[in-house]
TORKE-14513 format. One line per 8 residues: number of its first residue (from 0); their letters; for each residue x, y, z of C-alpha. Coordinates in pm, whole numbers. Layout:
N
NUM> a> X:Y:Z  ...
This chain:
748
0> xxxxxxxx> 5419:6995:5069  5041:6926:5187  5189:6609:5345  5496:6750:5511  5209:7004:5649  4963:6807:5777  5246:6603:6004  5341:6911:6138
8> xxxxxxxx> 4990:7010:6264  4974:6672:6432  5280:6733:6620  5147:7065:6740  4804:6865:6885  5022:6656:7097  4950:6684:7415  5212:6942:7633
16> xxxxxxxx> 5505:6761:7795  5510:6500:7509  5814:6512:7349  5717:6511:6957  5953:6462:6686  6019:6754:6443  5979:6646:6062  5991:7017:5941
24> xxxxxxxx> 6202:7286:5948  6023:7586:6158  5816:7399:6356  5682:7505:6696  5602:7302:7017  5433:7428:7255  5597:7406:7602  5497:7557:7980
32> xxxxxxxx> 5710:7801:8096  5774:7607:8389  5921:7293:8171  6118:7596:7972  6301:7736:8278  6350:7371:8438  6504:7228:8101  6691:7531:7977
40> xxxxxxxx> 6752:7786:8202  6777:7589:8563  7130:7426:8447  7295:7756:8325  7146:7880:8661  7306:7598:8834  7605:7641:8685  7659:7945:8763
48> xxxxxxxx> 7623:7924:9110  7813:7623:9166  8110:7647:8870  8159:8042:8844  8055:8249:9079  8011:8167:9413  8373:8101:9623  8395:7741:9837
56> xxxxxxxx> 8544:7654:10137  8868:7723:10031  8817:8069:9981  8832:8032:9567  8616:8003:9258  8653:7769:9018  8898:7980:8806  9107:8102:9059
64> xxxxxxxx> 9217:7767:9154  9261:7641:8797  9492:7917:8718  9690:7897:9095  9687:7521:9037  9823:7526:8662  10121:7789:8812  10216:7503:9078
72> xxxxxxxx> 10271:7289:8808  10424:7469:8602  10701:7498:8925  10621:7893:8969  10648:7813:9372  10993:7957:9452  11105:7982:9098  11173:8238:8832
80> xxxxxxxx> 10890:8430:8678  10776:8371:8336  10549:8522:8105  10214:8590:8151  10135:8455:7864  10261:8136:7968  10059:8113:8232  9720:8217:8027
88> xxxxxxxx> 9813:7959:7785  9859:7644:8022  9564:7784:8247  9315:7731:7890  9374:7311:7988  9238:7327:8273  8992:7660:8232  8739:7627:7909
96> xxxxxxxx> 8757:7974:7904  8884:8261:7676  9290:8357:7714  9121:8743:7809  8893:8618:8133  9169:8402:8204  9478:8691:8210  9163:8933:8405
104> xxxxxxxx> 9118:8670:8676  9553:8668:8698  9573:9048:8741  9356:9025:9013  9514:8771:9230  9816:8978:9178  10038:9198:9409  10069:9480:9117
112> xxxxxxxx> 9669:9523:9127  9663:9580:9461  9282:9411:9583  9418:9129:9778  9519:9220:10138  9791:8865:10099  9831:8847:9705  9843:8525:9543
120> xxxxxxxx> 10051:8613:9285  10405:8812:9270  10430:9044:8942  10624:9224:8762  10462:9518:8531  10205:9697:8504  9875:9536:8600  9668:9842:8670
128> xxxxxxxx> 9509:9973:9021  9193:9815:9184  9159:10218:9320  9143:10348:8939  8869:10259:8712  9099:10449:8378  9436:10279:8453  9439:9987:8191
136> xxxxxxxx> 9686:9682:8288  9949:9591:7995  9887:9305:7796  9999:8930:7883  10282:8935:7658  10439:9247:7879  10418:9112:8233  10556:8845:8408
144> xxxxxxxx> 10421:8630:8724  10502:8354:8952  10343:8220:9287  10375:8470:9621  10549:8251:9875  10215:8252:10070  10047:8016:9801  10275:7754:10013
152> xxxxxxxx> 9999:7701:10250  9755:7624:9957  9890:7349:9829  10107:7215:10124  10052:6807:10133  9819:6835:9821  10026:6588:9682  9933:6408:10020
160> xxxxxxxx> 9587:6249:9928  9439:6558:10124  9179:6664:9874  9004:6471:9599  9151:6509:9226  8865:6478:8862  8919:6532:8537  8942:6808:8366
168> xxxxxxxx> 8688:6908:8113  8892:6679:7800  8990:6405:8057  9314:6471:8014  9402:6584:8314  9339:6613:8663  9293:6897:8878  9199:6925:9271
176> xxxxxxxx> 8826:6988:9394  8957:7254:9672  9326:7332:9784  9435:7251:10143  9465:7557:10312  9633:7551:10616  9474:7855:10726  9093:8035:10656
184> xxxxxxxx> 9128:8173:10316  8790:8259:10256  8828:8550:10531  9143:8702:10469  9109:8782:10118  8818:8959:9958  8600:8775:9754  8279:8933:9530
192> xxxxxxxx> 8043:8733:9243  7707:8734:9110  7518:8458:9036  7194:8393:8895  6955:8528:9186  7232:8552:9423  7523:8678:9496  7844:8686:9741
200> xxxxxxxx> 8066:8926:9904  8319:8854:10165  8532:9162:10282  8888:9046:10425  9011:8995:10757  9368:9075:10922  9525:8711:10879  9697:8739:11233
208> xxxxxxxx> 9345:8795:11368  9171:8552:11147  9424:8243:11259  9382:8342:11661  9043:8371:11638  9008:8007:11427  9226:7891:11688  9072:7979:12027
216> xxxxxxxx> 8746:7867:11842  8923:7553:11824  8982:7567:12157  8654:7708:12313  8367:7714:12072  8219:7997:12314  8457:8234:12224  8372:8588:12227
224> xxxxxxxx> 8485:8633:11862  8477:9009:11859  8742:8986:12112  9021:8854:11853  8875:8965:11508  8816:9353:11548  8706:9437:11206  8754:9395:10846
232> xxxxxxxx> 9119:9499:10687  9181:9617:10338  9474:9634:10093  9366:9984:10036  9356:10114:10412  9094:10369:10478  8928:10390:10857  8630:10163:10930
240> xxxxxxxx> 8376:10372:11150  8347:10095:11382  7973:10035:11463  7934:9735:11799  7593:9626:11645  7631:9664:11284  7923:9382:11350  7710:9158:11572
248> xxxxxxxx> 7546:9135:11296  7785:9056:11041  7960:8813:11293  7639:8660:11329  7442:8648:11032  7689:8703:10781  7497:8992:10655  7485:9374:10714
256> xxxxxxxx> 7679:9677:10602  7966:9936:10779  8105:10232:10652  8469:10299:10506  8647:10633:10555  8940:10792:10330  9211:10891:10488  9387:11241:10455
264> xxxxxxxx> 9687:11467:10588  9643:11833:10528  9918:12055:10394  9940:12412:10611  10226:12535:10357  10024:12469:10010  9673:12484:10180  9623:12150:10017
272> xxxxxxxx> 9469:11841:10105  9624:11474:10011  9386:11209:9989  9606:10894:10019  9353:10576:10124  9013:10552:10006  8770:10273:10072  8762:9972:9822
280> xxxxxxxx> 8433:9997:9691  8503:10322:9509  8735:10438:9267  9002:10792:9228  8822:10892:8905  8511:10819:9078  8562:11032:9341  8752:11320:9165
288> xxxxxxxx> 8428:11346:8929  8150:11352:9211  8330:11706:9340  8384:11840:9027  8028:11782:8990  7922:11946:9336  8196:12249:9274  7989:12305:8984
296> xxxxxxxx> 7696:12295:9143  7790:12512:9380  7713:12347:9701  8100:12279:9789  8256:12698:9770  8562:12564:9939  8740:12434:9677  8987:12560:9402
304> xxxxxxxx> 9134:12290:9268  9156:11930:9254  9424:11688:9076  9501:11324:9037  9873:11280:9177  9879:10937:9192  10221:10799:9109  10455:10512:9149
312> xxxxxxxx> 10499:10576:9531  10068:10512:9561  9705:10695:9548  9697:11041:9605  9401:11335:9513  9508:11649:9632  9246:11895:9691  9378:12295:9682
320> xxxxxxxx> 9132:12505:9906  9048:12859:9928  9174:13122:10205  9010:13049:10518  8841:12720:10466  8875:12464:10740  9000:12159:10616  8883:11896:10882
328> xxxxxxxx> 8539:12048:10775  8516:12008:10411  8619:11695:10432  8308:11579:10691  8101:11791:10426  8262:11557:10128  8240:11242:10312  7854:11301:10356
336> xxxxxxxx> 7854:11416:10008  8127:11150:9825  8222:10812:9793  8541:10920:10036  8297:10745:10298  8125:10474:10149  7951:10160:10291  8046:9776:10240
344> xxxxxxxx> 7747:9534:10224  7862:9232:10336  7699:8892:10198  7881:8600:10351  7779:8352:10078  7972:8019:10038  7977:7672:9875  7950:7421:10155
352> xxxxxxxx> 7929:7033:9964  7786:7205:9651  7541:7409:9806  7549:7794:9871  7494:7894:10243  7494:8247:10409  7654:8215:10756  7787:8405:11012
360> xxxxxxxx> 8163:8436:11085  8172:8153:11393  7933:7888:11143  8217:7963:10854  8503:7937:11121  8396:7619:11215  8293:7445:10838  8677:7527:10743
368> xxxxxxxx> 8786:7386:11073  8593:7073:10961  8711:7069:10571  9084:7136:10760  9019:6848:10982  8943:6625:10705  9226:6740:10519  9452:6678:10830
376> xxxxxxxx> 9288:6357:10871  9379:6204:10494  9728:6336:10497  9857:6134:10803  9614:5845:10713  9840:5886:10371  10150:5896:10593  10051:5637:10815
384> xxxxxxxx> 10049:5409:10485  10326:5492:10358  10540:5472:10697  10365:5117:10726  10471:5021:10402  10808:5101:10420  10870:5003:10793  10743:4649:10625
392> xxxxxxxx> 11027:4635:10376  11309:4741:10641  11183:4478:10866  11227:4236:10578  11573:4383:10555  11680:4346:10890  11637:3949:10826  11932:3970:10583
400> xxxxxxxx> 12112:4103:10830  12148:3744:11028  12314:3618:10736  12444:3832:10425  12601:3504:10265  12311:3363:10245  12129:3588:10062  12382:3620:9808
408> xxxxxxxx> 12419:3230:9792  12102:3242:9724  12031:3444:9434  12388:3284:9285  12269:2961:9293  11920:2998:9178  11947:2920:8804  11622:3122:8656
416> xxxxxxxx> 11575:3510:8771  11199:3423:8794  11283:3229:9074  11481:3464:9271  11201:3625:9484  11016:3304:9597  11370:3176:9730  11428:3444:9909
424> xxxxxxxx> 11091:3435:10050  11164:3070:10158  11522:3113:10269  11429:3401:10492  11032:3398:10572  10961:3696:10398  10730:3790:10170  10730:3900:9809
432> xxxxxxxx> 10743:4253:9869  10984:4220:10107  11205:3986:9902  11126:4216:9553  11311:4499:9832  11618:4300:9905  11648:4177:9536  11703:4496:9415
440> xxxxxxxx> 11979:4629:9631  12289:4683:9439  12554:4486:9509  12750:4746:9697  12508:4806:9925  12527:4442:10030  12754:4515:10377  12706:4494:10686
448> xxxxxxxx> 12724:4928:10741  12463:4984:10500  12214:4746:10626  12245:4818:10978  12233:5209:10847  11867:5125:10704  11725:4908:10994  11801:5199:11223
456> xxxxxxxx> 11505:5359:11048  11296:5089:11207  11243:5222:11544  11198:5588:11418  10954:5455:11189  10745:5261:11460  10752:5559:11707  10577:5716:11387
464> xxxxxxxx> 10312:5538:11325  10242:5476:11691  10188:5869:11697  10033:5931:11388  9750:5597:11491  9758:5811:11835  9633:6135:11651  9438:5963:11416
472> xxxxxxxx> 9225:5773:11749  9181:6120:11905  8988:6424:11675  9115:6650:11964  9459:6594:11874  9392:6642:11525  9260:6993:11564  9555:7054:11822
480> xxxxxxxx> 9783:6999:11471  9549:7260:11324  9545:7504:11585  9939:7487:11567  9957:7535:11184  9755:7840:11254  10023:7992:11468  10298:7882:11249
488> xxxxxxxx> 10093:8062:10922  10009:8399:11164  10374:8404:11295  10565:8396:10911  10299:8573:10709  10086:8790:10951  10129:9171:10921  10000:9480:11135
496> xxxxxxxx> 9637:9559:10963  9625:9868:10741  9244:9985:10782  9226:10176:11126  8917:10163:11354  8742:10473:11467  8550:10382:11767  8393:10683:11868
504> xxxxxxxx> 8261:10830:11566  8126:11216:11600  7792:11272:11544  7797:11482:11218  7478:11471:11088  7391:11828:11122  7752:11918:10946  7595:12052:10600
512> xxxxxxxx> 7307:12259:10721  7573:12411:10997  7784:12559:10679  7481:12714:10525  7474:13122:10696  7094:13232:10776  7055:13582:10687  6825:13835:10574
520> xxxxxxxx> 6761:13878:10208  6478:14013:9929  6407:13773:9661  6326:13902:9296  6155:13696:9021  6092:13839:8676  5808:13776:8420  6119:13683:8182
528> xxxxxxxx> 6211:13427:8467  6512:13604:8587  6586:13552:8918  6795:13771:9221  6926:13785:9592  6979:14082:9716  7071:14164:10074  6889:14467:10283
536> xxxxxxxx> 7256:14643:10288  7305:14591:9933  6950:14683:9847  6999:15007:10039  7313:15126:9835  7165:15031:9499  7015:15214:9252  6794:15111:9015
544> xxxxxxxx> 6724:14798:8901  6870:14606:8603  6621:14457:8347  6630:14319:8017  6367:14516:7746  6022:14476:7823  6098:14243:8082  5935:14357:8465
552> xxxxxxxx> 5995:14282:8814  5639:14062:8918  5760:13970:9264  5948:14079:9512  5959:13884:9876  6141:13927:10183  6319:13614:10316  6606:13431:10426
560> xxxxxxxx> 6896:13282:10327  6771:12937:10418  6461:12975:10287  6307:12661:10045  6212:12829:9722  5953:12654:9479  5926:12757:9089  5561:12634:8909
568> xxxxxxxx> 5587:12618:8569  5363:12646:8295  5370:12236:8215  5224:12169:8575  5554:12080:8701  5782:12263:9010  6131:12312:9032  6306:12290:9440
576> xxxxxxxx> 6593:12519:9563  6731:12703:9845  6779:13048:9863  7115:12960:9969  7212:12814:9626  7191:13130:9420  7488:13400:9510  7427:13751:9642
584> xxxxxxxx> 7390:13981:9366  7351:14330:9317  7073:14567:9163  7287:14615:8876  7284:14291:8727  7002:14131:8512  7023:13807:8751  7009:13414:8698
592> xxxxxxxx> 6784:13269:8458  6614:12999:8656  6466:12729:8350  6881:12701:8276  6972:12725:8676  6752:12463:8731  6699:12261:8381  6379:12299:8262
600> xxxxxxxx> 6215:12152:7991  6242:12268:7675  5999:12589:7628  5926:12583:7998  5855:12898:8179  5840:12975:8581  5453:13045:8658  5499:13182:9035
608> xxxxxxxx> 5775:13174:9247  5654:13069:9610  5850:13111:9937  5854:12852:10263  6065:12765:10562  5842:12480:10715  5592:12406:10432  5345:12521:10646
616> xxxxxxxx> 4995:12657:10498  4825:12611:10175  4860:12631:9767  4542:12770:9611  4488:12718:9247  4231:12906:9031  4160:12777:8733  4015:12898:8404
624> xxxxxxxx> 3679:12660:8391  3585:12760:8742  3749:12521:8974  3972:12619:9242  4223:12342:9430  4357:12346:9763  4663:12146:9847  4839:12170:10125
632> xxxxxxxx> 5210:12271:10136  5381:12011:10271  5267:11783:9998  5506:11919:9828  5830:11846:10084  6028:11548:10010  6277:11367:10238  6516:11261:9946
640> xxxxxxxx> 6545:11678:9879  6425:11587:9487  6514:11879:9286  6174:11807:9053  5839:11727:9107  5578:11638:8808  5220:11667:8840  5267:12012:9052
648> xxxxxxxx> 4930:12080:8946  4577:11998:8747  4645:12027:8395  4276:12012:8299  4216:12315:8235  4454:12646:8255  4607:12804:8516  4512:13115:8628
656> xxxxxxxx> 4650:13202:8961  4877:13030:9164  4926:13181:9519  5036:13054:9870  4834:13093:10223  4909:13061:10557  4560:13118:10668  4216:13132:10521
664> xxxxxxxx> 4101:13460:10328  3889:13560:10007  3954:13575:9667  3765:13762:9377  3728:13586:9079  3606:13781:8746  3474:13579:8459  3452:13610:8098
672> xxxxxxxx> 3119:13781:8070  3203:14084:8353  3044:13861:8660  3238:13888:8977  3206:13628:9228  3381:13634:9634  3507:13267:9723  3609:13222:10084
680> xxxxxxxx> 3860:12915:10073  3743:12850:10403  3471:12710:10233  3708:12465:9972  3830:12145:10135  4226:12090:10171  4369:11776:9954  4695:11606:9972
688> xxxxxxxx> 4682:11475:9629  4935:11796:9436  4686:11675:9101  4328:11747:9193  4111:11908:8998  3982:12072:9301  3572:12197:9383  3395:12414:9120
696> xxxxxxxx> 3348:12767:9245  3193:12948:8964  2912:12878:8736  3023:12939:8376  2826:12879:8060  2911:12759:7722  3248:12959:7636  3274:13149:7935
704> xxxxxxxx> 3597:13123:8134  3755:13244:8454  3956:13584:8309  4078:13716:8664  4165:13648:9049  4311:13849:9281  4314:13846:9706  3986:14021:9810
712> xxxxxxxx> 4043:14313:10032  3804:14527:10296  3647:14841:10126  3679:14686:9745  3333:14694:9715  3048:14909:9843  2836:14578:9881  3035:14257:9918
720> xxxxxxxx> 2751:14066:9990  2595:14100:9664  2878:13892:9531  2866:13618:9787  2696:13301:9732  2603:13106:10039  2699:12790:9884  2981:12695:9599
728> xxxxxxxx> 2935:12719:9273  2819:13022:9238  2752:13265:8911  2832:13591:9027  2717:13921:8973  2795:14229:8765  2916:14474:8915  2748:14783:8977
736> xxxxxxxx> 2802:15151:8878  2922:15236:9230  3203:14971:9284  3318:15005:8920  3380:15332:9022  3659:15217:9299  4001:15259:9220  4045:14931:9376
744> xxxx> 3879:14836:9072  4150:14863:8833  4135:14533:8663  4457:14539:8429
């Protein structure tokens, strides 16, 4: 064991980035992290981004063209449908996979899913909705699947030599490197992954607009591409709030975001509305819960129902409103408020030779023009050769044609079959492919019809290859047969785009404060933490009011409905909310309890309730060793409209008073031992920071503490100025026979 030891600590001396060898089970070798990620973690990396995630030129990942190629094999172009099953199962030779990513990748290619705007796949069953995130597709064994007639323009002339063929992952097989789309893939379908510090997201284009646009880029590499390709198009619909610059950008760059808008009709007879598009980045159940949520809330009072109706004829949330609420404004209220308007980030990231590149939509235009011109370019160099080839046997045959006897004297008279060929090749002047041709006509081909049938070919043939060597000398007339292709694909498969474009979008932004009524009220705040809104009429025709047992009214403030209310606690935190989200009430009830209104923490209790409109003026807090903070109000304003703030206040020592100016004034602080001291907080500098411990103010000794503070007020003492100090801290006085005297004095 000593030994076994002891060769183990000299591998650990080795020097780093010497490999050692491991004699010992549990042995460690130390390794920089740098080496680590380059040795382990940069291949997986790699991997990910090149193998999985990221779509090429073609428009597809890896998977999606193992499983479209495996169904074009399997003769699912134009044929019956077959199982899913199937399909999973023969994908798995191709695909390393599990049969489960492998049927998930199939329902989304597929018509019955719904996320393609041209699906790749026609089904039959149930294979979910991309709009619900609850609606579960059936299992492979259920549904059935072949290839949508479109997937005829992805593998058109692939058996053509167009695109390069390797081995599957056994080498058993091969399998193409990229399909030969005849027409820009990559655009008209949407495409998402994540990588390993990347990522990719291509919405999808009208195909009718995609193909022009390719085309008169073809044409005119200046083209004004906004001209022919107006905006994205999804499967879903929805209206795209068209934004000039926002697209520039995307066009451009290849990066940047828009927004999506639902769609809705509104029902006059049932008061209802009927959500029917929504855009693709959200879900029904998504949406449905996010208004529950603010109908709870209370900050959407329009609103009396809301249901899920989708159904075999398509999406649908109907929305039931209350008497007298305006449709076409609740629903600018939810889209600010919902994902019924949401925003696509676009992140036009694609393979180009192995590498990932982010380009704009004219520097992806023209790559696939240059992968389709290479395509174009091997399939008639593959024609060309095989037009050659055969126009060299036919002109062999046309030599028989001067004399059929021959030829058949010929091969009777030559004794050994081995020496057929070479005396044809002799008797004629042909060679051996040319003689291997005639030799294996039957014999009743061997007329005089049939071989003047066959050298008729000849001429067509030659006017072939003289046009196909014509295109093949000229790369404008090779992107001429593109540019045609591209009408042909737009003219058969190109349909009228389903997401409309709202140019001139309203300006909304001041929609939700618009709903919100401004109106007079008196705010009430408990010591038990009950809260109330009461307006001056109701207040008026009230009677007394309703408290629970021992519990008393400690503030009452006169405001509006729009006012911004803010609750410290005792735990030094503070709770935001506008008057406007508690209901009117009346005298007569006990009110809302604000820590379950607003969620406090458990044992939590409401300090002070302050009042603002503009978060104008000052906090002042006293505290029980002495020191007194001054923060200014708008510290505590925040442009995300946070409903909780921590660190309201110092928690060093206790709070005392909490209180709210708008302008400088005195305070009287009473300590402990009976002293009295007058601060002036014109005297305390302001602070930003919400958790300062603020300036000492009074002198305290050894277990003395500040008892008492209220607002100091003219004619509360006989002599102020024998409680003033001239400079903070200051001890105080105790107060004389003459102002203990004062009423004012009452110090409860």
């Amino acid at each position: 064991m000593s030994r076994r030891k002891d060769s183990n600590d000299r591998e650990m001396k080795k020097p780093r980035g010497i490999k050692a060898e491991i004699k010992g089970a549990g042995a460690v070798i130390e390794q920089p992290i740098t080496q680590t990620l380059e040795i382990n973690y940069m291949p997986y990396a790699m991997s990910v981004i090149v193998s999985r995630a990221i779509p090429e030129i073609d428009g597809f990942k890896p998977s999606h063209r193992k499983l479209l190629y495996t169904m074009y094999q399997m003769g699912l172009l134009g044929g019956a449908r077959t199982k899913s099953a199937n399909v999973v199962g023969q994908t798995m030779k191709l695909n390393p996979h599990g049969d489960a990513a492998i049927y998930e990748t199939l329902v989304r290619l597929s018509r019955g899913y719904g996320a393609l705007l041209h699906p790749y796949v026609d089904s039959k069953g149930n294979f979910g909705k991309a709009y619900s995130r609850d609606m579960a597709y059936a299992a492979s064994r259920y549904t059935e699947v072949r290839l949508d007639p479109i997937c005829e323009e992805l593998f058109k002339d692939i058996d053509s030599d167009t695109v390069d063929f390797v081995d599957n992952y056994d080498n058993k097989m091969k399998e193409p490197t990229l399909l030969p789309v005849t027409f820009p893939s990559v655009l008209v379908n949407a495409n998402t992954g994540i990588a390993v510090g990347m990522a990719s997201n291509i919405c999808s284009f009208n195909l009718a607009e995609v193909c022009e646009t390719t085309a008169r880029l073809i044409k005119d590499p200046e083209h004004d591409i906004s001209s022919t390709l107006k905006a994205p198009d999804f499967s879903g619909g929805g209206i795209i709030l068209y934004d000039k610059k926002a697209f520039d950008e995307i066009y451009e760059t290849g990066r940047g975001s828009f927004k999506v808008r639902s769609r809705y009709t509104y029902d006059k007879s049932n008061n209802c509305i009927e959500i029917t598009e929504i855009p693709p980045t959200t879900t029904v159940e998504a949406i449905i819960d996010k208004i529950v949520e603010l109908v709870k809330e209370n900050k959407v009072k329009e609103i009396s129902d809301i249901r899920d109706e989708t159904d075999l004829t398509g999406l649908k949330i109907a929305i039931d409103l209350k008497r007298g609420a305006d449709p076409d404004k609740l629903m600018l209220k939810l889209f600010k408020l919902t994902p019924l308007e949401d925003s696509f980030v676009c992140n036009f990231n694609v393979l180009i030779g192995g590498m990932p590149r982010v380009m704009g939509v004219r520097e992806l235009l023209n790559e696939w023009t240059s992968f389709r011109t290479n395509c174009v370019r091997r399939r008639l160099t593959h024609n060309l050769g095989k037009a050659k080839n055969k126009l060299h046997l036919l002109k062999g045959l046309s030599k028989i044609l001067l004399d059929i006897d021959k030829a058949v004297k010929i091969i009777r008279e030559t004794e050994e079959e081995s020496e057929v060929i070479p005396n044809l090749m002799i008797g004629f002047g042909i060679d051996e492919a040319q003689a291997e041709f005639v030799a294996e006509i039957k014999l009743r081909h061997l007329n005089r019809e049939y071989i003047l049938k066959r050298t008729e070919e000849i001429e067509k043939l030659e006017q072939e290859v003289r046009e196909i060597e014509d295109i093949l000398a000229d790369s404008s007339k090779i992107l001429d047969v593109i540019a045609d292709e591209l009408q042909e694909v737009a003219k058969k498969y190109g349909k009228p785009r389903k997401t409309l474009i709202m140019y001139d979008v309203p300006d909304d932004d001041g929609i939700l404060e618009e709903e919100v009524p401004d109106y007079p009220v008196h705010l009430f705040m408990t010591k038990e933490g009950y809260f109330k809104k009461i307006t001056p009429q109701s207040l008026r025709m009230s009677g007394e009011q309703k408290l629970k047992e021992g519990d008393e009214i400690t503030e009452e403030i006169e405001a509006t409905n729009n006012s911004e209310l803010l609750f410290f606690t005792d735990k030094c935190q503070v709770y935001k909310a506008k008057a406007s989200d508690f209901d009117d009430m009346k005298a007569s009830l006990l009110g809302e309890y604000i820590p379950a209104k607003l969620g406090f923490d458990e044992g939590e209790n409401v300090s002070r309730m302050i009042v603002t409109t503009d978060y104008s003026g000052y906090m002042l807090f006293f505290f029980a060793n002495g020191k007194v903070a001054k923060v200014e109000l708008k510290s505590y304003a925040t442009k995300q409209n946070r409903r909780k703030l921590i660190g309201a206040y110092s928690d060093k020592s206790p709070l005392v008073l909490a209180t709210k100016i708008e302008e400088d004034k005195a305070f009287v602080l009473t300590s402990s031992a009976g002293k009295m001291l007058i601060v002036h907080t014109g005297a305390i500098s302001p602070k930003t920071t919400r958790s300062t411990q603020g300036v000492s103010a009074m002198t305290l000794k050894r277990g003395q503490s500040v008892i008492s503070v209220k607002e100091y007020t003219d004619g509360m003492f006989k002599n102020p100025h024998r409680y003033m100090v001239k400079n903070l801290p200051g001890a105080g006085s105790i107060p004389s026979n003459d102002d203990l005297a004062g009423e004012q004095l009452s110090f409860s």
